[in-house]
KOLPASE-808628 format. One record per residue (C-alpha): residue number from 1; x, y, z. Coordinates in pm, whole numbers. Layout:
R   num       c1       c2       c3
R   NUM        X        Y        Z
...
// end
This chain:
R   num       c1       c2       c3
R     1     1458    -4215     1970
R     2     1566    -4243     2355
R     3     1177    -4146     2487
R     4     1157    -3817     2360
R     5      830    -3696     2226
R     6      812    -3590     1870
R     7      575    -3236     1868
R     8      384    -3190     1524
R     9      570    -2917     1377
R    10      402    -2591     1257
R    11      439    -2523      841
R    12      526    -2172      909
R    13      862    -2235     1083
R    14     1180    -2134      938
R    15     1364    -2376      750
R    16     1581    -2387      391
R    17     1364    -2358       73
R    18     1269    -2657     -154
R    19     1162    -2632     -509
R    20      804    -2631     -388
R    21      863    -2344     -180
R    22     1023    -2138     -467
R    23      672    -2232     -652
R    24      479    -2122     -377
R    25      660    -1765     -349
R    26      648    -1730     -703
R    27      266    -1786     -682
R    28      230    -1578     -406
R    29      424    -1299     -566
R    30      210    -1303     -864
R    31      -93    -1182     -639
R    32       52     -837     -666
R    33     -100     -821    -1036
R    34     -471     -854     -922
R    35     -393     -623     -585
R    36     -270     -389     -923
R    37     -609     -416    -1082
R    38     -799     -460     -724
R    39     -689      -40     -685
R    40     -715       56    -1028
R    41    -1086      -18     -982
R    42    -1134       30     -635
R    43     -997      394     -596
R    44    -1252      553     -853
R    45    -1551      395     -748
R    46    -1473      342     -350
R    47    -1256      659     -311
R    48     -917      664     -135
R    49     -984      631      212
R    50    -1198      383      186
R    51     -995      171      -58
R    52     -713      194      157
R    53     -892      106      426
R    54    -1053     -162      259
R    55     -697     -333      171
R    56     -557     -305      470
R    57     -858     -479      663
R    58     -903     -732      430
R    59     -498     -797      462
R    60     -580     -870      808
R    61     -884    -1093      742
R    62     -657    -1292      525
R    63     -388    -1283      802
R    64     -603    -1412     1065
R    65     -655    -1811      911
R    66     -264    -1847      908
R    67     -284    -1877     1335
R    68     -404    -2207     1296
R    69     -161    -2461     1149
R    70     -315    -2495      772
R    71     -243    -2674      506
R    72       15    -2615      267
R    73     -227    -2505      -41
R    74     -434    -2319      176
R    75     -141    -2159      338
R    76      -43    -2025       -6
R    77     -408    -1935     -119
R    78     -453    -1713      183
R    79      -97    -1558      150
R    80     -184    -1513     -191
R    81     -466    -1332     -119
R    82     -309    -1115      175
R    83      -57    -1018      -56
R    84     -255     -938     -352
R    85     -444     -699     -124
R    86     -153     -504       51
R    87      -20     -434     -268
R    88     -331     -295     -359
R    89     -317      -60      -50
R    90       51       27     -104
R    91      -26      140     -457
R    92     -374      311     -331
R    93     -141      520      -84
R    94       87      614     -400
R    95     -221      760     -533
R    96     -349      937     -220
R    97      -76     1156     -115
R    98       37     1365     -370
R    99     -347     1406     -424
R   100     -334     1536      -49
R   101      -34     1763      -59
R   102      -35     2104     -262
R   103      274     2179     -484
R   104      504     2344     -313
R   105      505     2046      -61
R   106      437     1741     -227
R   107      794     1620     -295
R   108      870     1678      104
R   109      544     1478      153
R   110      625     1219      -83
R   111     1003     1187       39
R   112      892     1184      443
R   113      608      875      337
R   114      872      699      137
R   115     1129      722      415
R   116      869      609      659
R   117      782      317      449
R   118     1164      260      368
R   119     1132      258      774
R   120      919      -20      818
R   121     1079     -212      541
R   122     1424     -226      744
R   123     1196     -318     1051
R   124     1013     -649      860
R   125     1326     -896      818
R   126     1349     -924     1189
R   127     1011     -956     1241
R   128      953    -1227      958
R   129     1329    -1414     1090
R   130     1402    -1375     1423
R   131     1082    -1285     1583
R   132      917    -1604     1384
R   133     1162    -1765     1591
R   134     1001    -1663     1878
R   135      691    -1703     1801
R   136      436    -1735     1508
R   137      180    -1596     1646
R   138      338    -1287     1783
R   139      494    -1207     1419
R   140      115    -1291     1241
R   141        0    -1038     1547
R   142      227     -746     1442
R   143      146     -763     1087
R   144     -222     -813     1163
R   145     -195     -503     1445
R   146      -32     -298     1201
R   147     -258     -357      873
R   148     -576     -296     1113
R   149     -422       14     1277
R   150     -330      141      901
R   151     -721       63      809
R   152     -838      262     1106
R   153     -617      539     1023
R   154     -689      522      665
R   155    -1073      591      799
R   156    -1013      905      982
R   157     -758     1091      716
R   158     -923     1434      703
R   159     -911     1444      301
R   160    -1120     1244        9
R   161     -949     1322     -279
R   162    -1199     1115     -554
R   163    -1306     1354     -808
R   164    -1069     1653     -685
R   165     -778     1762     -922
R   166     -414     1804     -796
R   167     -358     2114     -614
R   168     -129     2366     -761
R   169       98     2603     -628
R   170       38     2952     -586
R   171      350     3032     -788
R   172      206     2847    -1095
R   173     -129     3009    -1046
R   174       33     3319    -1032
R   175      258     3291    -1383
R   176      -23     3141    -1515
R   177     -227     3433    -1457
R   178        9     3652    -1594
R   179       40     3421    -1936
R   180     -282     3471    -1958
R   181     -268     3813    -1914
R   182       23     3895    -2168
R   183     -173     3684    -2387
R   184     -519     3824    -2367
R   185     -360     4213    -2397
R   186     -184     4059    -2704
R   187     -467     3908    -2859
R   188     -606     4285    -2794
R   189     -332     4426    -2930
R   190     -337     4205    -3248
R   191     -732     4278    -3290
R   192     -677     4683    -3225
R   193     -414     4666    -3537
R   194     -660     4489    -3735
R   195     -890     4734    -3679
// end
């Protein structure tokens, strides 16, 4: 009021939630049902790596239109849309690594992903609150940095595990083996007393 100039203020600063904004995160959290069906389709046709891959670049694509000060709908249709596809990647990785990892060390496997995820998910509520305070576009850059650098990795994983069956352990092989042994000499031994 006393000469000061009034800057148009960006949508994507933080402020309290209205009602609208609880119906836009509820929206927005529904996209996790089609990212559900996006990888239920996508990993047997595409293959792992490549659905992965696919997720996490299209994440980014999505990510990219939110630099520019949009709208509020299209705000939540491209948010939507990010979403919907990162939950499709998280759920494609669920599928890839105990594919990857034979028996006796898929639960380490398992545990060491989980606690890196469990990693990055104590690292995100600064970067979505206090770095947004910062600066938008340097918290849209390290989600958009990460999701390409997870696409790129995704790309160069040494294993495609479409078509293959879980690996077993040795130790199961083995007793296996021998069940089938114990059964085959007692199928022989049944047959020799018939005779």
């Amino acid at each position: 009021t006393q000469g000061a100039k009034n800057e148009p203020r960006c949508r994507l600063e933080c402020k309290y939630l209205t009602s609208a904004d609880y119906k836009d995160l509820l929206w927005t959290t529904l996209a996790e049902f089609p990212g559900l069906l996006i990888s239920l389709f996508a990993v047997d046709y595409l293959g792992r790596k490549k659905s992965m891959a696919i997720c996490f670049f299209m994440f980014s694509l999505c990510i990219l239109p939110l630099f520019a000060c949009i709208g509020r709908i299209a705000l939540t249709i491209f948010i939507f849309i990010s979403r919907a596809f990162i939950s499709g990647g998280y759920q494609v990785v669920f599928v890839y690594t105990p594919e990857v990892f034979p028996t006796e060390i898929r639960a380490l496997g398992m545990g060491t992903s989980s606690g890196v995820a469990r990693i990055g998910a104590l690292i995100t509520p600064f970067v979505a609150q206090v770095m947004l305070r910062t600066s938008v576009y340097l918290t849209l850059s390290v989600y958009c940095g990460c999701s390409l650098l997870a696409a790129i990795a995704s790309l160069i994983l040494p294993i495609e595990t479409l078509g293959r069956g879980l690996q077993e352990s040795e130790h199961y092989q083995e007793a296996l083996g021998q069940t089938t042994n114990v059964t085959s000499q007692s199928n022989g031994t049944t047959q020799s007393m018939d005779q």
